[in-house]
C-alpha positions as CSV (number, residue, x, y, z in Angstrom):
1,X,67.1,127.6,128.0
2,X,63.5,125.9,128.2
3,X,64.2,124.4,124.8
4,X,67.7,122.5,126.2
5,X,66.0,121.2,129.5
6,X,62.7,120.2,127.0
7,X,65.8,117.8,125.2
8,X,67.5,116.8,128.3
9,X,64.4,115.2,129.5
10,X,63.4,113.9,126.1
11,X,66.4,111.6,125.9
12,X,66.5,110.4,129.1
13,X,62.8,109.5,128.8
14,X,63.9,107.7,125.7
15,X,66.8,106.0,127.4
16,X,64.3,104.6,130.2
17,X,61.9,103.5,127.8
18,X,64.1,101.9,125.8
19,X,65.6,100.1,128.9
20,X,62.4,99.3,130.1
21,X,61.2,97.4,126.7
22,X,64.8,95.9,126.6
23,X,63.9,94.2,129.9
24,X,60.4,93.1,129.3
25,X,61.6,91.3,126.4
26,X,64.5,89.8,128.3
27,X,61.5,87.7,130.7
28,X,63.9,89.4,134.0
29,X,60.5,89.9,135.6
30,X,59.5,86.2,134.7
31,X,57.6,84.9,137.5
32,X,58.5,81.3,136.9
33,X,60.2,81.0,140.6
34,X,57.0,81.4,142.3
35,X,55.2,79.1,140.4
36,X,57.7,76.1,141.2
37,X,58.4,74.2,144.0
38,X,62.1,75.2,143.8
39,X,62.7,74.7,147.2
40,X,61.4,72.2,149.6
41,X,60.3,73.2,153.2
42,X,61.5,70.6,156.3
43,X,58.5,71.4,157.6
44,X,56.3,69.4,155.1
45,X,54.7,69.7,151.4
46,X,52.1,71.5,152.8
47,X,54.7,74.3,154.6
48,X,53.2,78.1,153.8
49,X,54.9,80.2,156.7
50,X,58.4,78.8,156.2
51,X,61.0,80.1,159.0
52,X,57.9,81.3,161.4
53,X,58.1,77.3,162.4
54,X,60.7,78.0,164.3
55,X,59.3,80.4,166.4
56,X,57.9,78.9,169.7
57,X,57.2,80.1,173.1
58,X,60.5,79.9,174.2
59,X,61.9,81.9,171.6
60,X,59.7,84.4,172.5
61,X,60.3,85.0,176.3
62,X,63.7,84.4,175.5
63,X,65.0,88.2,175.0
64,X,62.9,88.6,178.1
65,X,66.1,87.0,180.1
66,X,68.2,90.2,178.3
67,X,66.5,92.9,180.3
68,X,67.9,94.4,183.3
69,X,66.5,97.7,183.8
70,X,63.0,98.8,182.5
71,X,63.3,102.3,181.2
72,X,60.3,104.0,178.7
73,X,61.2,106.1,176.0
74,X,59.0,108.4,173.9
75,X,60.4,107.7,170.2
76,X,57.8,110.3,168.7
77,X,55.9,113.5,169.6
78,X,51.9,113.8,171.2
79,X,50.4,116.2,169.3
């Protein structure tokens, strides 16, 4: 019994190592994307923080407008 779970988990180590050097030599995990400027920002060429542009003060306090009743609830446990 010890002898057929000792095989069992030599081939499937094989089979992820030989899926893992498949894939390396592949280039999936290429980082090439993040090194070009694939996509420009409307914000300007200087844009790090993308899609936080849009956030303003009025976005904020607008789910403010949403709330009718203020009710507290404890999501965890005080230990």
């Amino acid at each position: 019994m010890k002898i057929c779970n000792y095989f069992k988990f030599t081939i499937i180590l094989i089979f992820i190592l030989s899926n893992v050097c498949s894939f390396s030599s592949l280039g999936i995990a290429d980082e090439l994307p993040l090194r070009q400027r694939w996509s420009p920002s409307i914000f300007g060429r200087n844009d790090e923080v993308g899609s936080v542009n849009w956030i303003n003060n009025k976005k904020v306090l607008e789910p403010l407008k949403l709330v009718k009743k203020v009710k507290v609830a404890t999501l965890g446990k005080v230990y």
